[in-house]
C-alpha positions in Angstrom: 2.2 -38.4 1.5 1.7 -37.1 -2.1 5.0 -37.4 -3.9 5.6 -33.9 -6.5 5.2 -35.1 -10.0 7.9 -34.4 -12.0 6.0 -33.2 -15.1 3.3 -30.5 -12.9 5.8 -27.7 -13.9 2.9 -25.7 -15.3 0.9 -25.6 -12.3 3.6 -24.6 -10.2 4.3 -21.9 -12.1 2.6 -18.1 -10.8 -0.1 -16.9 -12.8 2.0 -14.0 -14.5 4.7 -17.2 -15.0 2.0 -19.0 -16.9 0.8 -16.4 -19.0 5.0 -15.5 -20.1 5.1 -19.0 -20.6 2.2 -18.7 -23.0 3.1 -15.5 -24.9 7.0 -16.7 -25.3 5.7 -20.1 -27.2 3.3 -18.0 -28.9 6.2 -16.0 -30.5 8.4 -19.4 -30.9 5.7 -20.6 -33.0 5.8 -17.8 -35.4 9.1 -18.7 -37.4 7.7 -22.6 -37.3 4.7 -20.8 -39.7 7.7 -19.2 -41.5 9.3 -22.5 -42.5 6.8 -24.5 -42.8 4.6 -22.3 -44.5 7.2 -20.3 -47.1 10.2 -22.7 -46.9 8.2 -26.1 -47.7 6.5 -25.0 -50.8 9.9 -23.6 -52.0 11.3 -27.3 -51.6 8.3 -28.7 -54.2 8.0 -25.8 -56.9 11.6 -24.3 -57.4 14.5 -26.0 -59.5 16.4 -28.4 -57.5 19.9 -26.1 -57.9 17.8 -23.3 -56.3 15.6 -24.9 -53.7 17.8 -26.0 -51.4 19.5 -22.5 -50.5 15.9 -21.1 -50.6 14.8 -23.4 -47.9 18.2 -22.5 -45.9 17.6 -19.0 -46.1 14.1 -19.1 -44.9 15.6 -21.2 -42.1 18.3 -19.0 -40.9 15.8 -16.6 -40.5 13.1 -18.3 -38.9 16.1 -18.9 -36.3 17.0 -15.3 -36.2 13.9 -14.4 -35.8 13.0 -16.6 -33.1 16.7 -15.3 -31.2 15.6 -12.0 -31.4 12.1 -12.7 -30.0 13.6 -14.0 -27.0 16.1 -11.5 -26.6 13.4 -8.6 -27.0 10.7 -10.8 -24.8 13.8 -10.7 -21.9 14.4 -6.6 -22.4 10.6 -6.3 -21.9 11.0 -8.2 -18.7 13.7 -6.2 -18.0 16.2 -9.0 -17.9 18.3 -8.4 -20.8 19.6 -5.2 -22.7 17.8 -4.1 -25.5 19.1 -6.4 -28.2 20.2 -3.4 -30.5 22.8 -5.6 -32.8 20.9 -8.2 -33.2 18.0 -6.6 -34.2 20.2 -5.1 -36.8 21.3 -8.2 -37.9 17.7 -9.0 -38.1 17.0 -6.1 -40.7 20.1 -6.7 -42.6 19.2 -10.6 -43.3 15.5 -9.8 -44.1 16.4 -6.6 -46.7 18.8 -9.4 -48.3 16.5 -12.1 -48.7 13.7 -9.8 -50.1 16.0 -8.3 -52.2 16.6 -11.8 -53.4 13.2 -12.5 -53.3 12.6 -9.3 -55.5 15.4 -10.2 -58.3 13.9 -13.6 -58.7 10.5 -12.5 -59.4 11.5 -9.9 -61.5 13.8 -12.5 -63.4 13.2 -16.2 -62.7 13.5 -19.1 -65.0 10.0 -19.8 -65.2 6.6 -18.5 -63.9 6.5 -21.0 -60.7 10.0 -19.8 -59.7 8.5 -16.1 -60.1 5.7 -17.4 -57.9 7.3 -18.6 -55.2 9.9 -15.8 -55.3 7.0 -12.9 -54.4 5.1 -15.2 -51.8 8.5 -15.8 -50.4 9.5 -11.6 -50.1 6.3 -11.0 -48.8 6.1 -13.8 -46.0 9.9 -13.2 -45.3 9.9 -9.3 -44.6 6.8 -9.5 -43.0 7.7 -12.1 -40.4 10.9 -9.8 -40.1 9.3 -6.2 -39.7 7.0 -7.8 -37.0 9.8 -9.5 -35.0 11.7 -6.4 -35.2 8.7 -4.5 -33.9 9.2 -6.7 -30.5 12.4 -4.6 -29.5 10.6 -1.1 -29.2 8.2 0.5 -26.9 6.9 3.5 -28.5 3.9 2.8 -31.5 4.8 5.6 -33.2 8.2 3.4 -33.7 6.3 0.2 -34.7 4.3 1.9 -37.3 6.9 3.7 -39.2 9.2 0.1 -39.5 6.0 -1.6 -40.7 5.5 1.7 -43.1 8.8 1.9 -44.0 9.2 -1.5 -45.1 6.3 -1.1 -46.8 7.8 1.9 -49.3 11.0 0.4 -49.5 9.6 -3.0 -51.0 7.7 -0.5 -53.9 11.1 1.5 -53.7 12.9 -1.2 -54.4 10.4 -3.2 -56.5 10.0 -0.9 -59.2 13.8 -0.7 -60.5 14.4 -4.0 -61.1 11.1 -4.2 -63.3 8.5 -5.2 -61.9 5.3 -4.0 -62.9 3.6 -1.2 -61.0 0.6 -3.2 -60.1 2.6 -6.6 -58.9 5.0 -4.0 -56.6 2.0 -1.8 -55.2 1.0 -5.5 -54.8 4.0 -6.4 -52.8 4.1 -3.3 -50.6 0.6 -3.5 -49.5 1.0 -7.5 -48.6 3.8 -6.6 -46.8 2.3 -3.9 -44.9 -0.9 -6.1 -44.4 1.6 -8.7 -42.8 3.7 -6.9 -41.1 1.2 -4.8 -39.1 -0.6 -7.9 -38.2 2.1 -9.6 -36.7 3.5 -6.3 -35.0 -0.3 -5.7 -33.8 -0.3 -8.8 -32.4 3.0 -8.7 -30.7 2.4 -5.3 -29.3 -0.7 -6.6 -28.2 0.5 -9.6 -26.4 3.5 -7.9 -25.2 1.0 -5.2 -23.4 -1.0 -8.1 -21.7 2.3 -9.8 -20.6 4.0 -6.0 -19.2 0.1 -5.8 -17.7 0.0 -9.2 -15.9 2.9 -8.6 -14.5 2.2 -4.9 -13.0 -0.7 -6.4 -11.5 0.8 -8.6 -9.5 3.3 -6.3 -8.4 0.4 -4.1 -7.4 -0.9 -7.3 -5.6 2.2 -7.7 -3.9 2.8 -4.0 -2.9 -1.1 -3.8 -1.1 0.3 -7.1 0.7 3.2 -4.5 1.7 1.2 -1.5 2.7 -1.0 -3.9 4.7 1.6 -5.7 6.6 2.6 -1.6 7.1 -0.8 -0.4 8.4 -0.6 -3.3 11.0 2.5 -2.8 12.0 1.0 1.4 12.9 -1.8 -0.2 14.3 0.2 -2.4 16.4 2.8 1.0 17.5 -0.5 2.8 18.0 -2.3 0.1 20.5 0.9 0.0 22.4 1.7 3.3 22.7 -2.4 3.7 23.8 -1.9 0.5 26.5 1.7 1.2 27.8 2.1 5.0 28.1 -0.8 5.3 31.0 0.5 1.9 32.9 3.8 2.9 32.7 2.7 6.5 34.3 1.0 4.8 37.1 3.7 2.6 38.1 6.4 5.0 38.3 3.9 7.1 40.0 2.9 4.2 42.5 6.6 3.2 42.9 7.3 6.9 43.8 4.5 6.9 46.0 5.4 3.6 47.8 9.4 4.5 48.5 8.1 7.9 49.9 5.6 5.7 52.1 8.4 3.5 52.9 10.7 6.1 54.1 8.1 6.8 56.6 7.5 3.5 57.5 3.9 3.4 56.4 2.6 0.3 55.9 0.4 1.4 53.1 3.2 1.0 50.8 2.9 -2.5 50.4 -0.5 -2.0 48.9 0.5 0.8 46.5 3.8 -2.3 45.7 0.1 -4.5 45.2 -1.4 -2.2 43.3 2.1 -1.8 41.0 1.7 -5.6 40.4 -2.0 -5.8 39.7 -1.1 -3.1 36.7 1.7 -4.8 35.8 0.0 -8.1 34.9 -2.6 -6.1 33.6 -0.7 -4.4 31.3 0.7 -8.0 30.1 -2.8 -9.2 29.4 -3.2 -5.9 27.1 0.0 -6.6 25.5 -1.2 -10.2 24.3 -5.0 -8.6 23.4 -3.0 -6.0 21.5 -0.5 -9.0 19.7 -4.3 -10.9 19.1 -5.6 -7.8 17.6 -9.0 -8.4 19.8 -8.4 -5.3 22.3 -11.4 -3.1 22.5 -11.4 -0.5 25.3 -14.5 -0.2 27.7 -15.5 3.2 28.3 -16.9 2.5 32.1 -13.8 0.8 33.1 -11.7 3.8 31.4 -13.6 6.0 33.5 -13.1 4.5 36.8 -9.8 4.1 35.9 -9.0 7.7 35.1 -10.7 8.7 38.3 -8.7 6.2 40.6 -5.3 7.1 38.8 -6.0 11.1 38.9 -6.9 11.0 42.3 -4.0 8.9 43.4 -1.6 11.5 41.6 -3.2 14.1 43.7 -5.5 15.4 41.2 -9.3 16.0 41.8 -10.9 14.6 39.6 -15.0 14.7 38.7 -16.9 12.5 36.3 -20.0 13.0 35.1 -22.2 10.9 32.8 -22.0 7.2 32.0 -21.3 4.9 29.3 -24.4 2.3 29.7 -26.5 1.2 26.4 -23.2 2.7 23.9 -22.7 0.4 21.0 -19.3 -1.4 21.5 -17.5 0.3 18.9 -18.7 3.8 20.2 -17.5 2.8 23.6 -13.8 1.4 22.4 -13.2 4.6 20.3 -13.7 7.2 23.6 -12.4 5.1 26.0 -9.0 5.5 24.1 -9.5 9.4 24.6 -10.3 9.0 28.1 -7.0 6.7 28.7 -4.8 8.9 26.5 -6.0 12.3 27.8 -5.6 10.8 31.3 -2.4 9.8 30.2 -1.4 13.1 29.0 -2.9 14.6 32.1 -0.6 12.9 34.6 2.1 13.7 31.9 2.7 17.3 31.2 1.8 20.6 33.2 0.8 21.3 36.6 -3.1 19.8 37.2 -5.1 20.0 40.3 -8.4 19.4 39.2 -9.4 17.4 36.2 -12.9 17.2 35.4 -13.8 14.3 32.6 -17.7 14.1 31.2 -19.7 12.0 29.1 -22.7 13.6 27.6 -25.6 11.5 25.0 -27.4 14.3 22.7 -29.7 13.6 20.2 -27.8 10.7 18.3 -24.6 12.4 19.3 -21.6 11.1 22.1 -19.8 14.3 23.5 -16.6 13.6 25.4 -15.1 16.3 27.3 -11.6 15.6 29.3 -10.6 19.4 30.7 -7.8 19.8 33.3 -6.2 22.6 34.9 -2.8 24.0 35.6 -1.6 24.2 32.0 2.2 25.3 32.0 3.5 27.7 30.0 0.5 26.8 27.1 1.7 23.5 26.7 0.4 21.9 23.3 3.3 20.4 21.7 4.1 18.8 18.7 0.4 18.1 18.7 0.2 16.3 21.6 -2.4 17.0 24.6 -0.6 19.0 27.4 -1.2 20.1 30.1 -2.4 18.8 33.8 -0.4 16.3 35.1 2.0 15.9 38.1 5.4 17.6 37.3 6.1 20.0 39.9 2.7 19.6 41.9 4.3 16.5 44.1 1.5 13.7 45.2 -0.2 14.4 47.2 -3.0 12.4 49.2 -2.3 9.5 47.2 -5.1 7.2 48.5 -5.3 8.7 51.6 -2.0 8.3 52.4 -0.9 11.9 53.3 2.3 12.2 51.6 3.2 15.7 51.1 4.8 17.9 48.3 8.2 15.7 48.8 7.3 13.6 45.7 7.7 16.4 43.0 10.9 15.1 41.5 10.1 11.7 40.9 6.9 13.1 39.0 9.0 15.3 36.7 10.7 12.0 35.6 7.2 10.5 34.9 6.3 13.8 33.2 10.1 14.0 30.9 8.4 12.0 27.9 7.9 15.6 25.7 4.8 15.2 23.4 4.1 12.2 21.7 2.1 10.9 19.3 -1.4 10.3 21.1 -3.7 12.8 18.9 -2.8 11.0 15.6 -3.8 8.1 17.2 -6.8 9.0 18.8 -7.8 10.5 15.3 -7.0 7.2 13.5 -9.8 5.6 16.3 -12.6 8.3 16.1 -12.2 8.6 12.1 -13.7 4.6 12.0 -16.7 5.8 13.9 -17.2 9.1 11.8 -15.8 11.1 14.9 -13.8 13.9 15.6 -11.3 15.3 18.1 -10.8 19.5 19.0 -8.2 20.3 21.6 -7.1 23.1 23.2 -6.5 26.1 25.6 -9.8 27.5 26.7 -10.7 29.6 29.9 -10.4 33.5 30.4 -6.7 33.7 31.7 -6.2 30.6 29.5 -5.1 27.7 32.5 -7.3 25.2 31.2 -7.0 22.8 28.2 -10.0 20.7 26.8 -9.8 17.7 25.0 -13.6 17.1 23.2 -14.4 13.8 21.3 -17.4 13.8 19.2 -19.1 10.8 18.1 -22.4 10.4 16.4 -24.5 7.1 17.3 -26.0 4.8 14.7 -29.6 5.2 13.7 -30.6 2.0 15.7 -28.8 2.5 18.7 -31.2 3.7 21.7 -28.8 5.6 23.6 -29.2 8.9 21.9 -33.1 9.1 22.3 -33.2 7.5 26.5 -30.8 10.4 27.4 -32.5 13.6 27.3 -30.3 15.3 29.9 -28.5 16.9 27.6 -29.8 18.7 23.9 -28.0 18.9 20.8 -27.3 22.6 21.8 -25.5 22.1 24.8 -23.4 19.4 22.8 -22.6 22.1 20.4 -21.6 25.0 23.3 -19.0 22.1 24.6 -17.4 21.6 20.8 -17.4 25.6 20.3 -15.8 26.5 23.6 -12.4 24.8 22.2 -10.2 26.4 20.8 -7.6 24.7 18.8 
């Protein structure tokens, strides 16, 4: 087993870690290039009385400014306040040493002393003004420090006699200097804020996607259990009524209640797996076997042979949910479910009777279903109206949330889903399902039963 190195800090850092890492060091360099590039040469070309408290100064603000390029890099992370004092402490040591700076090149002992005394102000207040420019966000800010600096070196330059040239000298290298290394901070500090918002845009999709299949996963179970669950109170109803009377056939309706059951278990785990695709045939001989058993005649017409997959999975959720929905809400006797191929179009038409009271709640697909109409005939079982309550407990769920859903499934194949009370005396709701076929599937051209026209008469007779 590989042991962790001790010293492979960098490449366990995140890549947003990596590049703070990089831009901090960057910055922790600058007041390095101070000292060694302003406060060394004051060490070799200045009188020995006066080079030693040169060289401090320079120091103590090399250090200042590297204090206050951490602090700032922090309040740009958002870790730290905005470092307010020490910024001004910043300003107040820099306008001292350049007005030091200043005196001694206006009035130094020799010409080397002068020298050094105007490379010194110009290095000093321009490594200040660009540290300083670290602690703000808006440009506007950075520009008028950098200006501003710039006409108070001239301002200050010119009354302690220095010539005009040699102080328009000095404020233009220090506005040269100054707005390169505030450019180049802003700069960095932009690519460091932008790494980072990246990342957390990274890490938010990783959210929303965890979200979406956590929907997805309500969505399938909603789809699997809300029909099973129907059934097998509606079976268990049927089989205590059956038992009452001593019928024997209630131990196959109990049989039946189990096959669903472990069905519905094996859906489960497809759903978990994410692999569950829904077969139209089987959707429509289920529909027809569970309608009939609630009582409820129930025709279908068409077939689902030489559909792509996808086509297939995407109606056969609208013949499950509708069927759901059927046994759910209203008062249905006759449900009448159809499958129709047009030229390179799949029309799906689930239409029940008995709607109560207009039932279309809360967008859900009502009406049909068992409440109040008893079972009756359940497999040939001739069990009367007695049944009714048990039903209206099957029936109790209100709407729910099957048309988003089915929605969600026909917008991936380009489809679309119309419901709603049709019929003169309006007792019937429709639930239509339109999906067109892919270019190189064959289905659309081997069924000529049906023409594109009398696909449209079946979308336009719904009204939503």
């Amino acid at each position: 087993m590989d042991r962790p190195r001790p010293l492979n800090w960098w490449g366990r850092k995140s890549t947003p870690a990596k590049v703070e890492t990089y831009t901090r060091w960057s910055f922790y360099l600058i007041p390095f290039v101070e000292v060694t590039a302003i406060g060394l040469p004051v060490l070799g070309q200045v009188g020995a009385g006066l080079a030693p408290w040169l060289f401090v100064l320079v120091g103590v603000h090399a250090v200042l400014c590297c204090v206050t390029t951490a602090r700032a890099l922090d309040w740009v992370r958002r870790t730290r306040e905005q470092p307010v004092r020490l910024a001004a402490a910043l300003g107040v040591v820099t306008a001292v040493i350049g007005i030091a700076a200043l005196v001694l090149a206006a009035h130094g002992p020799d010409e080397d002393t002068k020298t050094i005394a105007g490379s010194l102000f110009g290095g000093v207040v321009s490594f200040g003004a660009g540290t300083l420019t670290l602690g703000l966000r808006s440009r506007l800010r950075m520009l008028w420090v950098v200006a501003g600096l710039a006409v108070g070196s001239v301002a200050v330059a010119l009354p302690l006699g220095l010539p005009v040239g040699v102080a328009l000298g000095s404020g233009l290298a220090v506005l040269l200097g100054a707005g390169f290394i505030a450019l180049t901070g802003a700069f960095s500090v932009w690519l460091l804020t932008a790494v980072y918002e990246l990342d957390e845009a990274r890490e938010t999709r990783a959210r929303l996607a965890v979200a979406e299949e956590r929907l997805r996963f309500g969505r399938d179970l909603h789809d699997v259990m809300g029909r099973n669950l129907a059934v097998i109170a509606l079976k268990s109803e049927l089989a205590v009524q059956l038992a009452r009377r001593e019928r024997p056939e209630a131990v196959d309706q109990m049989i039946e209640v189990q096959r669903i059951a472990r069905e519905s278990q094996r859906e489960v785990r497809d759903v978990v797996r994410g692999y569950r695709e829904a077969d139209l045939g089987a959707e429509l001989l289920g529909a027809q076997s569970v309608l009939t058993a609630a009582g409820i005649s129930c025709e279908v017409t068409g077939e689902a042979v030489g559909l792509p997959v996808e086509v297939q999975s995407a109606l056969g959720w609208v013949v499950r949910e509708a069927t759901t929905n059927v046994l759910r809400h209203g008062d249905a006797g006759w449900c009448g479910v159809g499958v129709r191929v047009g030229e390179g179009r799949v029309v799906l038409t689930v239409e029940n009777d008995g709607v109560a009271g207009g039932a279309v709640a809360g967008g859900g697909v009502a009406g049909g279903g068992v409440a109040g109409g008893g079972v009756a005939g359940g497999g040939g079982s001739g069990v009367g109206s007695g049944s009714g309550a048990g039903a209206r407990a099957v029936a109790g769920g209100g709407a729910g949330s099957g048309l988003v859903g089915l929605r969600e499934r026909l917008s991936a194949v380009d489809g679309r889903l119309e419901a709603g009370v049709v019929g003169a005396g309006e007792d019937r709701f429709r639930v239509v399902a339109t999906v067109p076929l892919p270019a190189s599937s064959g289905a659309g051209a081997g069924a000529g039963s049906e023409s594109e026209s009398d696909a449209r008469g079946v979308v336009s007779g719904v009204t939503s």
